[in-house]
C-alpha positions as CSV (number, residue, x, y, z in Angstrom):
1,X,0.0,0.0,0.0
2,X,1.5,3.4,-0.9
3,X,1.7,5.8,1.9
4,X,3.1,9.0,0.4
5,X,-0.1,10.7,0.2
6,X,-0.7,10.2,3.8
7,X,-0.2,12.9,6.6
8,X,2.5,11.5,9.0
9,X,0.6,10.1,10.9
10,X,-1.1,7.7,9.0
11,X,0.8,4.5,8.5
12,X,2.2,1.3,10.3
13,X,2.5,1.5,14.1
14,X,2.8,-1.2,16.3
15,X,-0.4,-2.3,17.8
16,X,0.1,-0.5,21.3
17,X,-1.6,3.0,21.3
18,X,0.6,5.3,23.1
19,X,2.4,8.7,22.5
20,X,5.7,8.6,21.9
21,X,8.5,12.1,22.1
22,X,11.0,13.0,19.3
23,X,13.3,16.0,19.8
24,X,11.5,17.9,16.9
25,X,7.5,17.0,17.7
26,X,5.0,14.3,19.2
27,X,4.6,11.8,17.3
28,X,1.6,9.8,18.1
29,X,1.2,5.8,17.7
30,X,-1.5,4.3,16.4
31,X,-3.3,0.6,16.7
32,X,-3.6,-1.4,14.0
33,X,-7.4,-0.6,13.8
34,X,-7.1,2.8,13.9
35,X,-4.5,3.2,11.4
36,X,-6.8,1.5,9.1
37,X,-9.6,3.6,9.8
38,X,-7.5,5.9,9.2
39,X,-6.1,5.1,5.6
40,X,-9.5,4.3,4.7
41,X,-11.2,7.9,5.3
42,X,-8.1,9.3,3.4
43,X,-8.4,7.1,0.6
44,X,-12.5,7.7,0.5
45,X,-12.1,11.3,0.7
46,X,-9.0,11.4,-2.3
47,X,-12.1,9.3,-4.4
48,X,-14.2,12.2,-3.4
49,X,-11.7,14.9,-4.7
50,X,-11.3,12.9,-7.9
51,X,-14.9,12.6,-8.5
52,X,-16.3,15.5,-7.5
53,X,-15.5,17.7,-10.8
54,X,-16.9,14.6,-12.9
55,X,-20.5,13.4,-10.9
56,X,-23.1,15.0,-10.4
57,X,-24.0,15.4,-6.7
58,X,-27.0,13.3,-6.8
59,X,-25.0,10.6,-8.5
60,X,-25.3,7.1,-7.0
61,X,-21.7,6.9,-6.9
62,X,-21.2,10.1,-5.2
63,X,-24.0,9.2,-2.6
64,X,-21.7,6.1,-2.2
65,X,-18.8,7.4,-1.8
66,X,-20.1,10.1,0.6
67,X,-21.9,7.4,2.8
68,X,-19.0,5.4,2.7
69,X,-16.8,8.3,4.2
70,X,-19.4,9.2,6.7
71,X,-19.7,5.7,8.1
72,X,-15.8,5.6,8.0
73,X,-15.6,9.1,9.9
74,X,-18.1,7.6,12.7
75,X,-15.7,4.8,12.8
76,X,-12.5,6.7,13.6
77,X,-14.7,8.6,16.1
78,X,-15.7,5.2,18.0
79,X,-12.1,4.9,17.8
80,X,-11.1,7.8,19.5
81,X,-9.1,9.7,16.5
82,X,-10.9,12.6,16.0
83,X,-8.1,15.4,16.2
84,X,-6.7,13.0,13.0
85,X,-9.4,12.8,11.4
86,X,-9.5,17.0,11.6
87,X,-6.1,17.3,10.4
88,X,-6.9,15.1,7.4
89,X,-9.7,17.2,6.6
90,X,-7.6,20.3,7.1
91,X,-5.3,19.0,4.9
92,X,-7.7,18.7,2.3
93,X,-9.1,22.1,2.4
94,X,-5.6,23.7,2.5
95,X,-4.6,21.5,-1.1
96,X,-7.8,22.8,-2.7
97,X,-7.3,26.1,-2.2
98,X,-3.4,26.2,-3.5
């Protein structure tokens, strides 16, 4: 799975959550679960980007893309990865303005 598009992070972490200290910044460990919860909103919400332009917003695809990304966001909620999820969506706003 490529991880470039990812914030930091996003991406393989041992199974432990915990927060871990770097001389530079916090860098926060994810479990397994999360980090895919994770991955998956990203990936769901780069579909949306792509599609957006092309589908209309009553488009069955668009309506399942956009239901799958809110029942991935409720996820990642339940798991207790909210300020993430913010920074992905952040993240997102910031790239479509530039």
């Amino acid at each position: 799975m490529q991880t470039s598009n990812l914030p930091p992070f996003v991406g393989s972490r041992p199974s432990t959550p915990s927060a871990v200290s770097s001389d530079r910044s916090r860098r926060i460990v994810h479990s397994a679960e999360q980090t895919l919860f994770l991955q998956r909103f990203q990936t769901l919400l780069s579909k949306r980007q792509q599609h957006v332009g092309n589908l209309r917003p009553d488009d069955w695809r668009m309506r399942l893309i956009d239901k799958a990304l809110y029942s991935t966001y409720l996820d990642c909620l339940q798991l207790d990865v909210r300020d993430e999820v913010r920074e992905i969506l952040r993240r997102c706003r910031v790239e479509k303005s530039v």
